[in-house]
N, C-alpha and C positions, 0 to 999 in steps of 0.2 A: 665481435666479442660482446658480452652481454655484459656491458657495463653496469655497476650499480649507480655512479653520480653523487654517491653517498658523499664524497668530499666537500661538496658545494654544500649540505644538507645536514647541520649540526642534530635535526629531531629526527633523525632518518629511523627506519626499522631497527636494522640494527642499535641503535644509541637507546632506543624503547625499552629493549630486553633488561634493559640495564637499572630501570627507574626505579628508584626505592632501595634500590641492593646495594649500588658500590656510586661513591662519585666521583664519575669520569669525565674528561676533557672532551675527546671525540671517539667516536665509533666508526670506523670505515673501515668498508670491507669494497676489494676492486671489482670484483665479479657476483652475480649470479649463478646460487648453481640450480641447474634441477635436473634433476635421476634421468642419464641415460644425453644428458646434452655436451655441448664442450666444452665446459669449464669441470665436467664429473673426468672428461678425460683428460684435459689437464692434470690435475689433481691424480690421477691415475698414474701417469706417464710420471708426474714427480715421485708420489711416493712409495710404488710401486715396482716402477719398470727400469729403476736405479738410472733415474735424469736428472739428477739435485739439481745440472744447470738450468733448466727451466722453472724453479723455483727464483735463481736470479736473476734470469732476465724479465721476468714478470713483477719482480721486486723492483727491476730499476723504472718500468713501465709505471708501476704502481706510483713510484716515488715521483716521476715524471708527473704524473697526474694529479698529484697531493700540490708537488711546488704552483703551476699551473692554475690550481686552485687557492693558492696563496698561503698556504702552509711553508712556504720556507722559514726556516728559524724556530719553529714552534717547539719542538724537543730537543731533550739535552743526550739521549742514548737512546738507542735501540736494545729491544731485550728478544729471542726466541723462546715460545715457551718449548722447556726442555722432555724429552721422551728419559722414559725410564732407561737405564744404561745398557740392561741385556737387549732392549726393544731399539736399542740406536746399534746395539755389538753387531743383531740378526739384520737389519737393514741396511748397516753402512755407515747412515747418516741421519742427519735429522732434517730435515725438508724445512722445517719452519728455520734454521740456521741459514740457509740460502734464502729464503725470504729479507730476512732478516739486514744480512750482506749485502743485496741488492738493492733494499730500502738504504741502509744506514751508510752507503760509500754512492749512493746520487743525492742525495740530499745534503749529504756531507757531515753526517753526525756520526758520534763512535757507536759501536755497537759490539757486544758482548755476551761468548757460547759459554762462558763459565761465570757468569755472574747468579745464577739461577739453579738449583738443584732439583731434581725429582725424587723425593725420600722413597716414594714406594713404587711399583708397578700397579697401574690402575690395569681395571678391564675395560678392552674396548668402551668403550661408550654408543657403540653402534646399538639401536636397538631400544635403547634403554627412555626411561620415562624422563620429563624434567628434574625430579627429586633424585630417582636412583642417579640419573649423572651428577646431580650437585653431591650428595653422598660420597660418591663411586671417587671423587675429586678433592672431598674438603681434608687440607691440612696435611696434603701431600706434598706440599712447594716448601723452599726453601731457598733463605737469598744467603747466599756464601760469601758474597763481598758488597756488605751495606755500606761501605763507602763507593761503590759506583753508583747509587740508587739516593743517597743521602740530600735531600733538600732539589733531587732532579726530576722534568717531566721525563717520564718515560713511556715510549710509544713498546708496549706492547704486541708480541706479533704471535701469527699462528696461522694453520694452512685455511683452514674453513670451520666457521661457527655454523651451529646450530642451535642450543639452546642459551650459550654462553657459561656453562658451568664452569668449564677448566679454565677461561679469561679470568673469569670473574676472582676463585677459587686464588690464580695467583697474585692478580691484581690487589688483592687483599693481603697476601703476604709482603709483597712489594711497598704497599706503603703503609703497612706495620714497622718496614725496615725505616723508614724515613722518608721516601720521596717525598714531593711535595704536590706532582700533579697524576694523575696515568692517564692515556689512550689507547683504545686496543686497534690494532689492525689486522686485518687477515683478507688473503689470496679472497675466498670466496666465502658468501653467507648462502645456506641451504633454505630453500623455501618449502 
């Protein structure tokens, strides 16, 4: 597996994307992806090929590898970022919620599919430029129970970054609500 290590490495790639724009705790993301390799298929097989449990078991790997690296205790919930509701009705599920699960019950922290709302239906984001994703993103999120978020680090989750729009995008609504710290995590970062 094409580990990223990003756990050990608080200035890692991913955490870069981030400078200047939102201030966050940690950035780590487990995998490497790159087009056409096995973590594209991973990712495929979860969101795709109706395998949500391969999202958990990769979540409790993840978590495995977070504690390992001395991350235990470090957050107070887990959050998934939420798919728009007809885009979760036509898939089933939402992939980043099995992430999510998998992280927040081996680590042993709560975590929660209805703390977070998607007001609108974004477009893909496949394709698109750094701006048109932040655009495509901003002020779509919604935190529906600011008392799970209220004065907590919250580890942020999601299947694979690219430029970080839609992290960044909720992370920002998240602690508009209150939190007091965020991290984002995700399955894989796209190189």
């Amino acid at each position: 597996m094409p580990q990223t290590g990003y756990e050990k490495n608080s200035q890692n790639a991913f955490a870069r994307k981030f400078y200047g724009r939102i201030r966050i705790e940690f950035a780590i993301s487990y995998l490497h992806f790159h087009k056409s390799g096995i973590t594209q298929q991973i990712l495929h097989n979860l969101k795709y090929r109706n395998q949500p449990e391969v999202g958990e078991k990769f979540g409790e790997w993840f978590a495995i590898s977070l504690m390992e690296s001395g991350h235990s205790g470090t957050w107070d919930m887990v959050l998934p970022i939420p798919l728009y509701i007809s885009k979760e009705k036509k898939r089933g599920y939402n992939q980043s919620n099995f992430l999510a699960a998998g992280l927040g019950r081996t680590l042993g922290v709560p975590y929660s599919f209805n703390t977070l709302r998607r007001k609108e239906n974004s477009e893909t984001q496949t394709r698109k430029s750094r701006e048109e994703r932040w655009k495509n993103v901003d002020g779509i999120f919604e935190v529906l129970k600011p008392v799970n978020v209220k004065g907590k680090h919250i580890l942020l989750v999601d299947d694979v970054v690219t430029t970080g729009a839609t992290l960044e995008s909720c992370g920002h609504c998240i602690m508009e609500a209150g939190a007091s710290k965020i991290s984002f995590a995700t399955l894989a970062i796209a190189h």
